[in-house]
C-alpha positions as CSV (number, residue, x, y, z in Angstrom):
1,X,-46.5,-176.1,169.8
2,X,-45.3,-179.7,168.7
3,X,-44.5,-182.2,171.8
4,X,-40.9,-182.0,170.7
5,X,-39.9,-178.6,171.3
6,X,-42.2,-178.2,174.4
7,X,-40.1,-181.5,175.7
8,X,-36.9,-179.8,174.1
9,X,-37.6,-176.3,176.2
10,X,-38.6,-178.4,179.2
11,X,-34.8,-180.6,179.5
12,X,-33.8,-176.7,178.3
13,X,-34.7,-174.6,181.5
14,X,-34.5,-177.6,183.8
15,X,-30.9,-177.6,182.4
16,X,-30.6,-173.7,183.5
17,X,-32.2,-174.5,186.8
18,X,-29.8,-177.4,188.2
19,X,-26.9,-175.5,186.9
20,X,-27.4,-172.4,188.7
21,X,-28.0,-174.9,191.4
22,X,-24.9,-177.0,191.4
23,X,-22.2,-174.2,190.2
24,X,-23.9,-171.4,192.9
25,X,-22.6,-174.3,195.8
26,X,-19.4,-174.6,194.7
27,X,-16.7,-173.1,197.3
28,X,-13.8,-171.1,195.8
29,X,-11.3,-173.3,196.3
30,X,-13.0,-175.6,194.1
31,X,-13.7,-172.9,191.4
32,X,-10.1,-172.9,189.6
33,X,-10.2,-177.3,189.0
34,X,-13.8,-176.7,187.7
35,X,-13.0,-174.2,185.0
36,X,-10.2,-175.8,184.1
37,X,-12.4,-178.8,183.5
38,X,-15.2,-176.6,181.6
39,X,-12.4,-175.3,179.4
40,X,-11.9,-178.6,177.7
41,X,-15.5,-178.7,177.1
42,X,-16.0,-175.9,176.1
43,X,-12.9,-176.7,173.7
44,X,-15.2,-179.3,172.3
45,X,-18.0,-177.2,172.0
46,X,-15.5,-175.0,170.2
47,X,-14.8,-177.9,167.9
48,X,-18.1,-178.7,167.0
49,X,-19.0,-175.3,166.0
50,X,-16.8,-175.0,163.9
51,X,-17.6,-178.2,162.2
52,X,-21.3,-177.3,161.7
53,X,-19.6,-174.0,160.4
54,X,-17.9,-175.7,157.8
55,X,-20.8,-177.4,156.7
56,X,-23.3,-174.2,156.1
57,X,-24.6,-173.6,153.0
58,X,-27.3,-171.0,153.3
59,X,-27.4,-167.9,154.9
60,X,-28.9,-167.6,157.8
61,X,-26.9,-171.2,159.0
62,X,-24.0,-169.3,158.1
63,X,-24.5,-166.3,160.1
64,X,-25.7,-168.4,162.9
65,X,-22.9,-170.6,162.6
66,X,-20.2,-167.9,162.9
67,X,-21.9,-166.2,165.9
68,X,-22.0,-169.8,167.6
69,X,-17.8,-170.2,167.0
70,X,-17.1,-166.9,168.0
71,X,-19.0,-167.2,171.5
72,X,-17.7,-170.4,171.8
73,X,-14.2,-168.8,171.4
74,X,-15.3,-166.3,173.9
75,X,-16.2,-168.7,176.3
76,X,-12.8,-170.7,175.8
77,X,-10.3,-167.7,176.3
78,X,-12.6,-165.9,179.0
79,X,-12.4,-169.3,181.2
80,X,-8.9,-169.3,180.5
81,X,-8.6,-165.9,181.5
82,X,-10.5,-166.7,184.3
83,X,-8.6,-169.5,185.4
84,X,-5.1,-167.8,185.2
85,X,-6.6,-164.5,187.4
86,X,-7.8,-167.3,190.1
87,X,-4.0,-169.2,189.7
88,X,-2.4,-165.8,190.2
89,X,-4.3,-165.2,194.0
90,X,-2.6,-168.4,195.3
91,X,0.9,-168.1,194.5
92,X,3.6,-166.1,196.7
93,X,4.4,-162.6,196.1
94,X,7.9,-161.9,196.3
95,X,9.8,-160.1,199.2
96,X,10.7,-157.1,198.9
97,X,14.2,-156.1,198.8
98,X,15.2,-154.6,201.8
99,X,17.0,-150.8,201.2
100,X,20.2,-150.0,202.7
101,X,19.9,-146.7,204.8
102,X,21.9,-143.9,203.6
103,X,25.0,-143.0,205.3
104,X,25.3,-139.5,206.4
């Protein structure tokens, strides 16, 4: 195994380590301004897929590029989905509309 990819796995799971870390900490109230913050970057990530997409000439880069934009898609409308389901908990439900009693 070369010294770059054991480096590269190394910065990998450390990566996968502090993340569950930080984002298992994070309160609820905090969750809904986070995702909307991961949302533009996944936006980005969205972005650059696409561009390495768009730039595939063989195969297998094509195949791979293709499965990267549509889980970066995925990832863009599920956090947005995500986001709207947590927005939706905080706001007021309407009062009900009180029935007049029938007369008899």
């Amino acid at each position: 195994m070369s010294p770059e990819l054991l480096s590269a796995i190394t910065i990998f799971v450390l990566a996968i380590l502090v993340g569950f870390e930080v984002i298992s900490k994070v309160p609820a109230t905090l969750h809904t301004p986070l995702m909307s913050g991961a949302n533009s970057i996944h936006g980005i990530v969205l972005v650059g897929s696409m561009l390495i997409a768009a730039s595939a000439t063989e195969p297998l880069s094509q195949i791979l590029s293709l499965v990267a934009v549509a889980f970066a898609t995925m990832n863009v409308v599920g956090g947005y989905v995500v986001t709207d389901r947590m927005l939706q908990m905080f706001k007021k439900k309407p009062a009900a509309v009180a029935k007049p009693e029938a007369e008899g």
